[in-house]
C-alpha positions in Angstrom: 180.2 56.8 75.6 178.1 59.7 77.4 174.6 59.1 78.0 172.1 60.4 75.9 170.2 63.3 77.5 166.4 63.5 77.7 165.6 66.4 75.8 163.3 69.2 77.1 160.2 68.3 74.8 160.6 65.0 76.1 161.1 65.9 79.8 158.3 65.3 82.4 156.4 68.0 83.8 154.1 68.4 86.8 150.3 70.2 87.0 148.4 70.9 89.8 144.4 69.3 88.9 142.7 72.2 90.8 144.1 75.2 89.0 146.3 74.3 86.5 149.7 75.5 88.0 152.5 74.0 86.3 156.0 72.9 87.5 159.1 71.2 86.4 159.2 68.5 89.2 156.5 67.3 91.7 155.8 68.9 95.0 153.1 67.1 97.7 151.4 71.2 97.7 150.7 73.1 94.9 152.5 76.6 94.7 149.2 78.4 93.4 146.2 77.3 95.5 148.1 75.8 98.4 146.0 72.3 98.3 147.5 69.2 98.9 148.2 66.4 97.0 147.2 67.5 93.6 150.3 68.0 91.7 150.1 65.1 89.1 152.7 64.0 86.3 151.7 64.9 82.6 153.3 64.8 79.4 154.8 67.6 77.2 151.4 69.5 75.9 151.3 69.3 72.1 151.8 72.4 69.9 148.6 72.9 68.3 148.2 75.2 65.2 144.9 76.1 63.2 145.3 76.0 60.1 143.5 78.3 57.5 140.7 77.6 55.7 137.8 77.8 53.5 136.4 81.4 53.8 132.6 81.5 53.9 132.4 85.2 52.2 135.2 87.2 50.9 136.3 90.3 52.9 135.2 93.6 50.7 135.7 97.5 51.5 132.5 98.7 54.2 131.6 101.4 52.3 130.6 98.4 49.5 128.7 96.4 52.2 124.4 96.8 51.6 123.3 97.8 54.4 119.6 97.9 53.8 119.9 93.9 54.8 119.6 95.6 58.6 116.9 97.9 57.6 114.5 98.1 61.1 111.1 96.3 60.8 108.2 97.7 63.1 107.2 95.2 65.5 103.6 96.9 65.8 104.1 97.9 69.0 105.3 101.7 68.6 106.5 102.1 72.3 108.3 99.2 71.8 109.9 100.5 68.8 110.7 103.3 70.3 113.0 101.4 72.9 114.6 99.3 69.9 115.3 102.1 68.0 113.0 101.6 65.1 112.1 97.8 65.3 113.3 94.5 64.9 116.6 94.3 62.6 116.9 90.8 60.8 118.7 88.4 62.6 119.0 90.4 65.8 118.4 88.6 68.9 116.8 90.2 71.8 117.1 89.8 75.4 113.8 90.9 77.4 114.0 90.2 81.4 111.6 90.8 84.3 110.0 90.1 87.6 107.6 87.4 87.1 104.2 88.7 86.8 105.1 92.2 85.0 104.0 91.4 81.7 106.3 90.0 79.3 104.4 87.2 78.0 101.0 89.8 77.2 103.4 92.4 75.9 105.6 89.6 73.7 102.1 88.2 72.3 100.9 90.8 71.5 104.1 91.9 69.5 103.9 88.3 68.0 99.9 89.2 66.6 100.4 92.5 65.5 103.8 91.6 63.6 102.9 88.8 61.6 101.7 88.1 57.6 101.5 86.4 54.7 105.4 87.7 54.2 106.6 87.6 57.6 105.8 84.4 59.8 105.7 84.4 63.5 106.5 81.5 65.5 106.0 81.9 69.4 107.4 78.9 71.3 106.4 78.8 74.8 108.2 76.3 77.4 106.3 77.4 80.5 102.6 77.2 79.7 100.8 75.1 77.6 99.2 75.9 73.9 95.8 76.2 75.8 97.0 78.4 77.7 98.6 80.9 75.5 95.3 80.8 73.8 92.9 81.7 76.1 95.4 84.9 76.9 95.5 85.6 73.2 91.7 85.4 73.0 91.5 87.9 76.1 93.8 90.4 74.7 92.9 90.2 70.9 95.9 88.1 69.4 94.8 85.5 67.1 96.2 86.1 63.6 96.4 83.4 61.1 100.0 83.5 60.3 100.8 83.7 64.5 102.2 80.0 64.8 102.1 78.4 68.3 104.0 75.6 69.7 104.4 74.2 73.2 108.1 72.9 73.4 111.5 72.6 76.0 113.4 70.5 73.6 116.0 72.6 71.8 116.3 70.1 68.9 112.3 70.2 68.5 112.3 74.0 68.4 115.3 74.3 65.7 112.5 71.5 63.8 110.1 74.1 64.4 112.2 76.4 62.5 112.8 74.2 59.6 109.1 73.6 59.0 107.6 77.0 59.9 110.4 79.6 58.8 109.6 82.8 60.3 110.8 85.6 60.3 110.1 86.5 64.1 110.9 83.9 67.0 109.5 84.4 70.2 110.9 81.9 73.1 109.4 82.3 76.6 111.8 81.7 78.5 115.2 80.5 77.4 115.6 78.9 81.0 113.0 76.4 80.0 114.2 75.1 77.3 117.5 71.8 77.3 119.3 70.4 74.8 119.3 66.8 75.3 123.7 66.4 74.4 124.6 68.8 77.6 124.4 67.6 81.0 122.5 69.8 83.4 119.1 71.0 84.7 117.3 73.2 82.7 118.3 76.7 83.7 121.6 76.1 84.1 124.2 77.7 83.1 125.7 75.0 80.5 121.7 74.7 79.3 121.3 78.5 78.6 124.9 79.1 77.1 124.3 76.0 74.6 120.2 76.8 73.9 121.2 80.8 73.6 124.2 79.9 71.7 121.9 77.6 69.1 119.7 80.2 68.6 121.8 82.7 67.7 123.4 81.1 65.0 120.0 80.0 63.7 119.0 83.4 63.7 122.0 84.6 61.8 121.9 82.3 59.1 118.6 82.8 58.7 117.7 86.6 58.9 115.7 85.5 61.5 114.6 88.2 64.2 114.7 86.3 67.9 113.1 87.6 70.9 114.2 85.3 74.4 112.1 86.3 77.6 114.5 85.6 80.5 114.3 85.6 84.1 115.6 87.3 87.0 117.6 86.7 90.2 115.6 88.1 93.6 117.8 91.7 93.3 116.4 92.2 90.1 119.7 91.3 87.9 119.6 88.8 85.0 119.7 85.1 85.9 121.8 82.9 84.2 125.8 83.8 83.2 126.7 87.2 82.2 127.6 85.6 78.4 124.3 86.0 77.5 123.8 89.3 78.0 127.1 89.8 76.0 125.9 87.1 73.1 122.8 89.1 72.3 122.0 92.5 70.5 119.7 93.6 72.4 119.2 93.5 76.7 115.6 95.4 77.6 114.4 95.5 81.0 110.9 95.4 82.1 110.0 97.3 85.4 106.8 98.0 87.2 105.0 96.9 90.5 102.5 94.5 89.7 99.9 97.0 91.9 100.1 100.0 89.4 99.3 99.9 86.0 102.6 101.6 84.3 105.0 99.5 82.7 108.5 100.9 81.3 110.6 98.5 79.1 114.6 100.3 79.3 117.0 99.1 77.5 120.3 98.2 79.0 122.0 97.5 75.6 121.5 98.1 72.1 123.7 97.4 69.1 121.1 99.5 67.1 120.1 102.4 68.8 120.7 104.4 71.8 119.8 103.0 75.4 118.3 106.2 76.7 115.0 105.6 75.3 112.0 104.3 77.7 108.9 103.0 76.7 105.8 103.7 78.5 102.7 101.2 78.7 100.0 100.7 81.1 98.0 97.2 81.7 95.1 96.5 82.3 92.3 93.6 81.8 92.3 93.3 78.1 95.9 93.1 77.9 98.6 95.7 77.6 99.1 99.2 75.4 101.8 101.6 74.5 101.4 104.8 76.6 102.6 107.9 74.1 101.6 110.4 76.8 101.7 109.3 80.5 102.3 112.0 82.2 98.5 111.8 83.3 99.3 108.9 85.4 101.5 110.8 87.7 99.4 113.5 88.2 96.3 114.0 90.7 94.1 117.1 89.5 92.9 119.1 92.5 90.4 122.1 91.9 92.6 123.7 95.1 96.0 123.3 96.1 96.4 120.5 98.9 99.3 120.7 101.4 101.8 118.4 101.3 101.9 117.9 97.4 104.9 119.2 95.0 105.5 118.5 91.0 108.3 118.0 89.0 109.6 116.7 85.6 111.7 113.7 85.8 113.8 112.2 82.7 113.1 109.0 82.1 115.4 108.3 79.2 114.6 111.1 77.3 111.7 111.4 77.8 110.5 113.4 80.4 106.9 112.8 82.7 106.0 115.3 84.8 105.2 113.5 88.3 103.7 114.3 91.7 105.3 114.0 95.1 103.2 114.1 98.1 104.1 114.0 101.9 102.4 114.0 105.2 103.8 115.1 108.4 101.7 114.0 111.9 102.7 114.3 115.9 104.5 110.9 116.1 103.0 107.9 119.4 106.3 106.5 119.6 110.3 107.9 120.8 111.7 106.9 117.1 109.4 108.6 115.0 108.7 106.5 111.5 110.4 107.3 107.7 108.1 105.6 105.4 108.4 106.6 101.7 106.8 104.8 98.2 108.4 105.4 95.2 111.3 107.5 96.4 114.8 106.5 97.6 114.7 106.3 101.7 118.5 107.9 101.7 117.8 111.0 99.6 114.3 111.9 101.8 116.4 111.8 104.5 119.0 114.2 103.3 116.3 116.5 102.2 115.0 116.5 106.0 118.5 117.4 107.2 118.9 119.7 105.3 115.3 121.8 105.6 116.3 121.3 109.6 119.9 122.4 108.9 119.6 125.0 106.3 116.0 125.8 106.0 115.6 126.4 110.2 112.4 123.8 109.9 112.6 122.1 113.3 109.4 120.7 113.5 109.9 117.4 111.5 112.6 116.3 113.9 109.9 114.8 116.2 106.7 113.7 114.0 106.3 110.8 111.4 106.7 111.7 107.9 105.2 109.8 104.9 106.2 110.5 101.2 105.5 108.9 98.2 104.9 109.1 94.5 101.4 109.0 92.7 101.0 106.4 90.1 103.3 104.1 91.3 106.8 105.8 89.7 109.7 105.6 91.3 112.2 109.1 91.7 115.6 108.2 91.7 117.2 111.0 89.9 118.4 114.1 92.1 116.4 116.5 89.8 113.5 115.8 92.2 115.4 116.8 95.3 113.9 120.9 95.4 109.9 118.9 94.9 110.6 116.8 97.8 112.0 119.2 100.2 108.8 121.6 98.9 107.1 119.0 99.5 108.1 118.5 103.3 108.3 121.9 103.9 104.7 122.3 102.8 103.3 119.7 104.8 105.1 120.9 108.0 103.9 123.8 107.8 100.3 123.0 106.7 100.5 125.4 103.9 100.1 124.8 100.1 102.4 125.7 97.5 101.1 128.1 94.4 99.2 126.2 91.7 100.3 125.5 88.5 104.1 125.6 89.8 106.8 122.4 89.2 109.9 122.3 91.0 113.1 121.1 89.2 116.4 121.0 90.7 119.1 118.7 93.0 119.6 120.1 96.5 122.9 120.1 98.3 124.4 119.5 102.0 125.0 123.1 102.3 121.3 124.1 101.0 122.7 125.1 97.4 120.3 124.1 94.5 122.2 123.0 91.7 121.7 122.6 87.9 120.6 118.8 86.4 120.6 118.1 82.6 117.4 118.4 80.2 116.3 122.1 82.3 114.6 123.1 78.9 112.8 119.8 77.7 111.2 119.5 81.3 110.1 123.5 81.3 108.8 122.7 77.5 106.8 119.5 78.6 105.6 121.4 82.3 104.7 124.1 80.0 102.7 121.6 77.3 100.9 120.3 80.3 99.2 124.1 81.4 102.2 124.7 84.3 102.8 128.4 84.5 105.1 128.5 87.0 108.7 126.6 87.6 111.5 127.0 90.3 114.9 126.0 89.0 118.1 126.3 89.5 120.5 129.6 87.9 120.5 129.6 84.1 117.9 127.6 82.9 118.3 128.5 79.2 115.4 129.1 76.6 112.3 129.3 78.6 109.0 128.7 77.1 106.6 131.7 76.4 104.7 132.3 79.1 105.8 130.6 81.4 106.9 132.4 84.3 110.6 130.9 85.8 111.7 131.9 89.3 115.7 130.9 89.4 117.0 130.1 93.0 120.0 130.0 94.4 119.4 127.9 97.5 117.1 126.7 99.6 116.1 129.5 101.7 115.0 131.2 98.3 113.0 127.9 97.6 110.9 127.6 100.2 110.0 131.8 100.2 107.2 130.5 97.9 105.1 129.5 100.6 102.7 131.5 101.5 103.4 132.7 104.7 100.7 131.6 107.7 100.7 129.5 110.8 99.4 126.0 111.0 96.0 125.2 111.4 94.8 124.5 115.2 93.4 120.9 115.8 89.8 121.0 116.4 88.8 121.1 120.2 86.6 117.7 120.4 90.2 115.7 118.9 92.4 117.4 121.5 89.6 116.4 124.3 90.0 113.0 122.9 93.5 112.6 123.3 
């Protein structure tokens, strides 16, 4: 009688423990990761099936789904509504990160003061202070309101209690990397705590109609710490940016299931706390009874919103063989290119040899290339110790070969320069509408850029510094 063969279902097979590489019989290395002695015996995996089961809510047509359920609410805050594209939807879970320092705590309690009542409840759980402490911030900055609940927690299970006895309609955690749940091994911080503690919340404020905002932190470049899920899990991702020596702050958003993410909102702190800026173009600017050497405006887009900002550079005879490059506020790369070029294209050859400072005023940073004709001006000016014509912005991106080419929003920055008193704009060919009165010179290049200084010789030094040297 012939022997009974094993069948394949009940035929031995081999996996590697390191990366899961399976094979019919046993090898001493594994074929996928090359390692060495982990190729182990299992048995046949089990089909497994999911079976169906009790819907929550039946599936209707779209066009019968009420949709005032995700009707915005104002936070109070209208810069901040601005960036969430009309406020807080219920159940929407929001995501704000930044540099320690910036302002998110001020800026959050303040949102938690100014959105609460008798209808809507807040409930602002901090995990990084104490309640004493969140007072005596409230107290400096005006946000005591009687329906503004507090509590000082980093259990998860205590703030979903929180929840039950409170039931707001706003939740403010600061920070989700404070805060474990006692059933998941790990540190606080890590990345099992923040997928479970995020994950929690999430489906508490779904079930709910709860609005959730989570302050997180970031790494040293500035990114998001914790895994990448999060960002994916929640609604909403802003980003809070400023240097802790200026006073602007901009909140971006990076992603938004409600709204667009080219929005920006402005706000400027100070001692008593923090305010939405609707018009901060003043920040940026330095008013000068004369023209000053050295100095250049332009209109940068900031979302879509565009600030009209100053760009200032100083040129001196350089003490040392490699002559310093400092800039504040601009990109190191793009000055550079903007001094090869003037030497290249614009025959300037005295910058080749002397230290050159530029910077921004008001501590904003330039990073798009519409600011590349200010910041050649801007050299070019200070090399040759002559000002440019008052009341003039300069808007455009400067090539290698000199050309100046067009950038996007021409008209709302010439509208804006021109809502500001600016009579007088350089820009690139084919601006569009142009504002009435306001007088437009289009250039081609750079050579035609720089004809708007006045033409003169730099000022002598004064006898008594040259005896000095």
């Amino acid at each position: 009688m012939a022997a009974r063969t094993k069948s394949a279902k009940d035929r031995p097979s081999y996996r590697c423990t390191e990366c899961g590489w399976q094979t019919a019989k046993w090898l001493g290395r594994c074929g996928e990761c090359q390692a060495w002695g982990t190729v182990e015996e299992y048995g046949a995996p089990a089909v497994r099936t999911t079976a169906p089961g009790r819907v929550t809510t039946s599936a209707v047509p779209i066009g019968q789904v009420d949709g005032r359920q995700a009707t915005a609410r104002s936070t109070g805050v209208p810069e901040l509504d601005r960036v969430l594209g009309g406020g807080l939807v219920p159940g929407a879970v929001v995501l704000l990160a930044g540099e320690p320092g910036v302002g998110k705590s001020t800026l959050l309690l303040d949102v938690a003061a100014k959105s609460a009542s008798e209808e809507h409840k807040t409930l602002y759980v901090t995990g990084e202070e104490s309640a004493s402490q969140v007072r005596l911030r409230a107290d400096r900055i005006k946000a005591i309101d009687d329906h503004l609940y507090l509590a000082a927690e980093t259990d998860l299970s205590a703030v979903l209690g929180h929840l039950d006895a409170v039931k707001p309609s706003l939740l403010i955690l600061d920070s989700v990397q404070t805060v474990a749940s006692p059933e998941i091994d790990g540190a606080p911080g890590g990345m099992a705590q923040v997928r479970e503690v995020a994950g929690a919340l999430i489906r508490a404020s779904k079930e709910r109609g709860m609005s959730t905002l989570l302050v997180g932190h970031v790494t040293k470049d500035g990114a998001i710490a914790g895994p990448r899920l999060l960002e994916h899990l929640v609604d909403v991702v802003l980003s809070f940016e400023g240097d802790r020596h200026a006073r602007l702050r901009l909140v971006r958003g990076v992603k938004n299931r409600y709204g667009t993410t080219d929005e920006v909102g402005c706000f400027e702190l100070h001692d008593e706390g923090i305010t939405g800026l609707a018009d901060p173009s003043g920040l940026f600017l330095t008013r000068r009874a004369e023209p000053v050497p050295g100095t250049c405006l332009t209109v940068t887009l900031e979302g879509r919103r565009p600030l009209v900002a100053e760009v200032q550079a100083l040129t001196v005879d350089s003490q040392i063989p490699s002559p310093r490059r400092t800039t504040s506020g601009l990109e190191t790369s793009r000055v550079s290119m903007m001094l090869a070029v003037l030497e290249q294209r614009g025959r300037i050859s005295a910058l080749g040899k002397r230290d050159i400072y530029s910077a921004t005023v008001g501590g904003v940073k330039l990073s798009e290339p519409a600011a590349d004709l200010a910041i050649a001006l801007a050299l070019a000016s200070a090399a040759s110790d002559t000002p440019l014509p008052k009341n003039l912005v300069a808007i455009g991106e400067v090539g290698l070969a000199g050309e100046v080419r067009r950038v996007t929003g021409v008209q709302r920055r010439l509208a804006e320069a021109h809502r500001l008193g600016f009579t007088h704009a350089l820009v690139p060919s084919d601006p569009g509408k142009v504002p009435a009165g306001m007088k437009v010179l289009e250039v081609a290049d750079i050579g035609d850029a720089l004809r708007v200084l006045p033409k003169g010789r730099r000022r002598e030094a004064p006898r008594e510094t040259e005896e000095r040297r």
